[in-house]
C-alpha positions as CSV (number, residue, x, y, z in Angstrom):
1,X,52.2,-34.9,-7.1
2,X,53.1,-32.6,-4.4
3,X,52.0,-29.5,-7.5
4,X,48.5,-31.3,-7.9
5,X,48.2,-31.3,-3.9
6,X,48.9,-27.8,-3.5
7,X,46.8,-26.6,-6.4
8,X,43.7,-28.7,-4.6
9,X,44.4,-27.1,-1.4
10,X,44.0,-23.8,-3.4
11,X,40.8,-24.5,-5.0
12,X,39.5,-26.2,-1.6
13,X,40.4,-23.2,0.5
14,X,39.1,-20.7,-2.4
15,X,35.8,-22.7,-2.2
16,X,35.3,-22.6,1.3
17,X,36.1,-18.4,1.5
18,X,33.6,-18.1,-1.0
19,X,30.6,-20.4,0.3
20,X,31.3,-17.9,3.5
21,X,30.4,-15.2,1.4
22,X,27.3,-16.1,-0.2
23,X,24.7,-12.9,-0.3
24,X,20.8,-13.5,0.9
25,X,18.6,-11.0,-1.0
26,X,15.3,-9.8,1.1
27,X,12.9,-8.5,-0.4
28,X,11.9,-6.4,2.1
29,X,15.2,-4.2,2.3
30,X,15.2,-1.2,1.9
31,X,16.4,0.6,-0.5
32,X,17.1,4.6,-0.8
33,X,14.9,6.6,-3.3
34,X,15.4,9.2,-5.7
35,X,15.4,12.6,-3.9
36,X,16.4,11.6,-0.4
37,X,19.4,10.4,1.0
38,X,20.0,7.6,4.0
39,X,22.0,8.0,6.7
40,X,21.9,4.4,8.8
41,X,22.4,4.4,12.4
42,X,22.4,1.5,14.9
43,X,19.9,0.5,17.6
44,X,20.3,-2.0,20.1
45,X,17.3,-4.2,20.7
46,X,16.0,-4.7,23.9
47,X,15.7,-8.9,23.8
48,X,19.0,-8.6,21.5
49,X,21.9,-8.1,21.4
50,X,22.5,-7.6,17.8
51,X,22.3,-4.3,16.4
52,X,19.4,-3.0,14.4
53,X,19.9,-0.9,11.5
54,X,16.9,2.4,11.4
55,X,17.1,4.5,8.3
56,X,16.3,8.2,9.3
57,X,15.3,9.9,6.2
58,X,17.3,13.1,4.8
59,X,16.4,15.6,2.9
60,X,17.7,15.6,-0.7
61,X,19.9,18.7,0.2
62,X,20.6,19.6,-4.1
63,X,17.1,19.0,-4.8
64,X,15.9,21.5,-2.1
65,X,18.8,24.2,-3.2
66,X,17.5,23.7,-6.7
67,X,13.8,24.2,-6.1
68,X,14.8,27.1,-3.7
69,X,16.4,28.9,-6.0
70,X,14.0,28.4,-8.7
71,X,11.7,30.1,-6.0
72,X,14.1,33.2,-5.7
73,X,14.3,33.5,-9.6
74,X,10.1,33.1,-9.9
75,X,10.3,35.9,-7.4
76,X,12.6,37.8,-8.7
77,X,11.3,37.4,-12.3
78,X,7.5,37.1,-11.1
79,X,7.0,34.5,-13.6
80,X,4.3,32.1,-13.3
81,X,6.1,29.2,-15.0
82,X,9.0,29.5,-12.7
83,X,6.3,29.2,-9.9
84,X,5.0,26.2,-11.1
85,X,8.5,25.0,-11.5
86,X,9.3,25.6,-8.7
87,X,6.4,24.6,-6.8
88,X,6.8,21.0,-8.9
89,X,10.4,20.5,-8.0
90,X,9.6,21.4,-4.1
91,X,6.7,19.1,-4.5
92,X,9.1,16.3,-5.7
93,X,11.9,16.8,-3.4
94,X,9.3,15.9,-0.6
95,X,7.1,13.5,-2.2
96,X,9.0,10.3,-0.5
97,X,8.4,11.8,3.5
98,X,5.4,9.9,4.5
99,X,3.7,10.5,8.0
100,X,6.6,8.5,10.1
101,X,8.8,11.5,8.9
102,X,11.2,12.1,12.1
103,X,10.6,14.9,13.7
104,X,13.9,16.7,13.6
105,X,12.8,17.1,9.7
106,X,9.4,17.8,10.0
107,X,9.6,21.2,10.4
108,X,11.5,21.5,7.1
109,X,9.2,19.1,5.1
110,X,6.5,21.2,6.4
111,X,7.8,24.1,5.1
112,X,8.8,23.1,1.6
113,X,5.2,21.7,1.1
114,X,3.8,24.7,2.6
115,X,5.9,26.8,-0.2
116,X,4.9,24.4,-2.9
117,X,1.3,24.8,-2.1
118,X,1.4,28.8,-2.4
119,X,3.9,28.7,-5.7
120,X,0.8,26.5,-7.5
121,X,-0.9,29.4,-6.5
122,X,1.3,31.9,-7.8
123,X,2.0,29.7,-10.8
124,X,-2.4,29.7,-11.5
125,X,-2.5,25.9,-10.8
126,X,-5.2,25.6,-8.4
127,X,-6.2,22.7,-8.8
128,X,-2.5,21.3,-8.4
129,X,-2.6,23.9,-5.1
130,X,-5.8,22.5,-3.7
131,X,-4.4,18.9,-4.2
132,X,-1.0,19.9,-2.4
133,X,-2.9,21.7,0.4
134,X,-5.3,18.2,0.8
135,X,-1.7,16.2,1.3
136,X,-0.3,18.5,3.5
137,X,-3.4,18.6,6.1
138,X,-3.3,14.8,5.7
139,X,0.3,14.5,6.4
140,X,0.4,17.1,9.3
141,X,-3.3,17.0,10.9
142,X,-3.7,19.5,13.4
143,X,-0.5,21.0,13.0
144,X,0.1,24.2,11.4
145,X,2.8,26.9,10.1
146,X,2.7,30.6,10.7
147,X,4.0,33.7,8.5
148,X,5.8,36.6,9.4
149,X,2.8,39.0,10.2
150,X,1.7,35.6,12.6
151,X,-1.1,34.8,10.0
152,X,-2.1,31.1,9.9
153,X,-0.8,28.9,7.0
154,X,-3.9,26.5,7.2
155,X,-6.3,29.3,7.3
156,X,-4.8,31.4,4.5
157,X,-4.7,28.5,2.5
158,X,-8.3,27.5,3.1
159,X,-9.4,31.5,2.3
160,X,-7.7,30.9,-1.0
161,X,-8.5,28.0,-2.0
162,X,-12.1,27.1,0.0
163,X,-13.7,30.7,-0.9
164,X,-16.9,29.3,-1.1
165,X,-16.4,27.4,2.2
166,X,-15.7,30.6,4.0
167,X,-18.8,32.1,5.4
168,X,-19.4,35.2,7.2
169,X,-18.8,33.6,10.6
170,X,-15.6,31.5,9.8
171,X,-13.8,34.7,8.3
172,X,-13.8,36.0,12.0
173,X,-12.2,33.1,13.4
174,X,-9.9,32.4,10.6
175,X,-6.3,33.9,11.1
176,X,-5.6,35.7,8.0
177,X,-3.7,38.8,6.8
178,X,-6.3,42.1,6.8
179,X,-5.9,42.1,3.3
180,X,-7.1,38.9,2.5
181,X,-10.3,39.1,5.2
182,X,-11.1,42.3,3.2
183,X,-10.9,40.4,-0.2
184,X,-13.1,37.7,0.5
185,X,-15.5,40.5,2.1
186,X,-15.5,42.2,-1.0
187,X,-16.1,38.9,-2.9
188,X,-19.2,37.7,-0.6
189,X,-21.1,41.2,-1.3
190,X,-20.1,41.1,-4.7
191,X,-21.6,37.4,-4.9
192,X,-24.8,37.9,-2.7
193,X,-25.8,41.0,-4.6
């Protein structure tokens, strides 16, 4: 008797631990993606006490390496396939930043977009570029990235892409490399005569 007693204590207590730990499923979690990784930090609410969890988006560190070096070997190679490789795999390691993108990673997403824009240019895939270029405006309005010589990323893009969008007038405001205001010179006389 006392061996039946003790061996329904058991199952009672082992019953009771697990009911504790039933798991609620919400479909409204969220859940990490491919390409990025999660760090999770905690909040306190103002009216709460209890802590909130906010996800603060990382960039996929190995996808950006990869795509990066990709980049350095279409450089160093000057092969257009490599470009568009690249320029895929850049595109991919920032397709899940969406416009809440914090800040402190902006900057970088910026960038990597702005490379994949210019390596489906390299790579010939304009149409790919001109797509890219429509996404970044629309996830950065108004903002804008500047190149070594201080040229304007928005503006160069628009020269190489927009041509036919570029009149006489908007070259002299656009901020673009000499080079590239003396191409699309060339191509305006060569269209209009």
């Amino acid at each position: 008797m006392k061996k039946h007693h003790i061996s329904y204590l058991a199952i009672t207590a082992g019953i009771a631990l697990l009911s504790g730990c039933s798991s609620t499923s919400n479909s409204n979690e969220i859940k990490p993606v491919a390409n990025q990784s999660v760090q999770h930090k905690a909040v306190v609410a103002p009216k709460s006490s209890e802590p909130l969890y906010v996800q603060i988006p990382k960039l996929d560190s190995n996808c950006k390496q990869n795509a990066l070096a990709l980049d350095n070997a279409a450089r160093t190679s000057n092969s257009t396939a490599q470009y568009l490789a690249s320029a895929r795999l850049l595109s991919n390691c920032i397709d899940d930043f969406s416009l809440q993108t914090p800040l402190q990673i902006s900057e970088e997403v910026m960038q990597l977009h702005a490379l994949s824009i210019f390596n489906f240019i390299k790579g010939g895939d304009i149409s790919q570029a001109k797509i890219a270029f429509v996404q970044f405006k629309t996830a950065f309005p108004g903002q804008d990235l500047y190149f070594n010589d201080y040229t304007s990323l928005v503006d160069t893009a628009t020269a190489l892409l927009e041509p036919s969008s570029v009149n006489a007038q908007k070259m002299v405001s656009l901020n673009i490399s000499p080079e590239l205001r003396e191409e699309l010179k060339r191509r305006q006389h060569w269209l209009n005569h």
